[in-house]
C-alpha positions in Angstrom: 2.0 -8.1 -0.8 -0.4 -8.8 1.8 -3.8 -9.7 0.6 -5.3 -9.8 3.9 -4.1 -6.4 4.6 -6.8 -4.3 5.9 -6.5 -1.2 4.2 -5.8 2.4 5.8 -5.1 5.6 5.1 -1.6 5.6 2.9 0.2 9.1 2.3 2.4 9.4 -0.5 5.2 12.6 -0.4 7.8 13.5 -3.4 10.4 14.8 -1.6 11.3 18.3 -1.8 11.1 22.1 -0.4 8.1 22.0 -3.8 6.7 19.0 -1.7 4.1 16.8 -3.9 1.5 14.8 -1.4 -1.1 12.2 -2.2 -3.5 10.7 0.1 -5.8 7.2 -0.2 -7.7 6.2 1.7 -10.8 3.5 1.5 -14.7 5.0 1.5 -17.3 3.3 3.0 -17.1 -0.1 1.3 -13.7 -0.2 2.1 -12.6 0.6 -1.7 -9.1 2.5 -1.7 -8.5 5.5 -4.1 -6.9 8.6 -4.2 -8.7 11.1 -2.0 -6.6 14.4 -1.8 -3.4 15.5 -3.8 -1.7 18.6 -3.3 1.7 20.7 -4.2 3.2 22.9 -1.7 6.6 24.6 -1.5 7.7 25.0 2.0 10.5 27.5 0.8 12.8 25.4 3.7 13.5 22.3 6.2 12.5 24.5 9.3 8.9 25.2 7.7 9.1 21.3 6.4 9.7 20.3 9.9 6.6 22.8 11.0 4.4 21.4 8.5 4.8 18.0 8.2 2.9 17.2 11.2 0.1 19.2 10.2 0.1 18.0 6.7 -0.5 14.6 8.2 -2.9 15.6 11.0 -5.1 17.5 8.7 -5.4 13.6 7.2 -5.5 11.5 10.3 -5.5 8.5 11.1 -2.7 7.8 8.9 -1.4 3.8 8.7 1.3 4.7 6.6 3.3 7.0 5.0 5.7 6.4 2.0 8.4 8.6 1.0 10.8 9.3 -2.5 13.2 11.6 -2.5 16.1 13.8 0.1 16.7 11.1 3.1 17.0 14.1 5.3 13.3 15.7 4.9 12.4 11.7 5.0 13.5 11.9 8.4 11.4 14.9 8.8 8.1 13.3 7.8 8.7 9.8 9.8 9.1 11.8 13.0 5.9 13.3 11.8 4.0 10.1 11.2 5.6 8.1 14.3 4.0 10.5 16.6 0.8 10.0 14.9 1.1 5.9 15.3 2.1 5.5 11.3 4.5 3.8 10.1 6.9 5.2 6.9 8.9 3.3 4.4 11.3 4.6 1.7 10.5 3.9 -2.6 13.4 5.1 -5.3 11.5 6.5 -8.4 13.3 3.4 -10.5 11.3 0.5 -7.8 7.8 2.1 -8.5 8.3 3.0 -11.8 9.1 -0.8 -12.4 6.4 -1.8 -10.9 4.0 1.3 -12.7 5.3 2.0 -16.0 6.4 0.5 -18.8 9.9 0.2 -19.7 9.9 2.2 -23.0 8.3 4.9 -20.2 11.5 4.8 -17.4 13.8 6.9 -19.5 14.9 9.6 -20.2 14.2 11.4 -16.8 12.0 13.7 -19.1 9.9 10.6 -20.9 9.7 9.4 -17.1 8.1 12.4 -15.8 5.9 13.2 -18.7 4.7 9.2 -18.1 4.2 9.4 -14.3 1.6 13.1 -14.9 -0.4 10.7 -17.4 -0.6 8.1 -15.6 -1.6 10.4 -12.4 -4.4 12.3 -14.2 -5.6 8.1 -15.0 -5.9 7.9 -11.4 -7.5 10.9 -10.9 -9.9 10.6 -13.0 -10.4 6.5 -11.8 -10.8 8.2 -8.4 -13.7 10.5 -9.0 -15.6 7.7 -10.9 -16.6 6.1 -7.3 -18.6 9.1 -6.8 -19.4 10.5 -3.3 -17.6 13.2 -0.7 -14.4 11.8 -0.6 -13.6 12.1 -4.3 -10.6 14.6 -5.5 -11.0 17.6 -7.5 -10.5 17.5 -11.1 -6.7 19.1 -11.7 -7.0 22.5 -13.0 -4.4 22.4 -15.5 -1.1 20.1 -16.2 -0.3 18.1 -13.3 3.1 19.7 -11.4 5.6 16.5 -11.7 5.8 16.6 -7.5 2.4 16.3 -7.6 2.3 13.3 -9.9 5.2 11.6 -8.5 3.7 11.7 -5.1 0.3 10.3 -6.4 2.6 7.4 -8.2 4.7 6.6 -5.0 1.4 6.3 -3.3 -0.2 4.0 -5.8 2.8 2.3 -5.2 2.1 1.6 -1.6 -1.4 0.5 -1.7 -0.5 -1.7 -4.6 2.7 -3.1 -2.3 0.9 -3.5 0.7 -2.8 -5.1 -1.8 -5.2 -3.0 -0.7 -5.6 -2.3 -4.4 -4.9 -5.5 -7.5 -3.4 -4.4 -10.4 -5.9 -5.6 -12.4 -8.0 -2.7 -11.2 -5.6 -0.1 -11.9 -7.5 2.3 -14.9 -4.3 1.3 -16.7 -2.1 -1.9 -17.8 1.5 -2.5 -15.7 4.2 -4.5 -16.3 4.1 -8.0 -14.8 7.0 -7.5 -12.1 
């Protein structure tokens, strides 16, 4: 972790033609929440490889770009972000959920997901208590688990790289 990091936009993706992306970036005091979340199935890799780019445009700038999920479509969104100037780095589910969840929380798969959607509307909700234009919409209903995966991968990231402490997280995490 880098505490002297200055902190950028970081864009979290849950891998998958049902795609789950998260963005943070910091306001105006440079404070870094979630900004934007979204769910979109791209149905295939051709229309991944078509909207990857814009995905990440539609964001720009983007610093970084952290990825869980099919190594192929990975490869897909770091072509994406290195033409853009952003960097991408690869997270398994089991390194941020040690790092996000509790043990008793990491399995089954099922307790795992059902964990990572709580945990997702915290930081949702922590998100729209700073207030202002670059808050996220309240979720309309459950939480898709693409969507909250991608949310958690990219708290993940902006707790790795300390543009965020843990100790302002709206929940408690295992010391790792």
């Amino acid at each position: 972790m880098d505490d002297d990091a200055t902190p950028g936009t970081l864009v979290g993706v849950d891998l998958g033609l049902r795609t789950g992306v998260a963005v943070y970036a910091p306001d105006a005091a440079g404070v870094v929440r979630l900004r934007r979340y979204s769910s979109t199935h791209l149905g295939s890799r051709a229309t991944l490889r078509r909207a990857a780019p814009r995905m990440l445009r539609d964001v720009a700038p983007v610093d970084e770009v952290v990825v869980e999920g099919d190594r192929a479509m990975g490869e897909i969104w770091a072509r994406a972000a290195g033409r853009l100037g952003a960097t991408t780095a690869n997270v398994t589910p089991e390194r941020w959920r040690a790092v996000l969840l509790w043990p008793r929380d990491r399995t089954p798969s099922a307790t795992a997901k059902a964990a990572a959607k709580d945990r997702a509307v915290q930081v949702i909700e922590w998100s729209r208590a700073t207030g202002g234009p670059d808050v996220p919409p309240a979720p309309k209903g459950p939480l898709r688990s693409d969507t909250a995966d991608a949310i958690m991968v990219g708290l993940w990231g902006v707790l790795d790289r300390g543009w965020v402490r843990p100790a302002d997280l709206p929940f408690p995490v295992p010391r790792t």
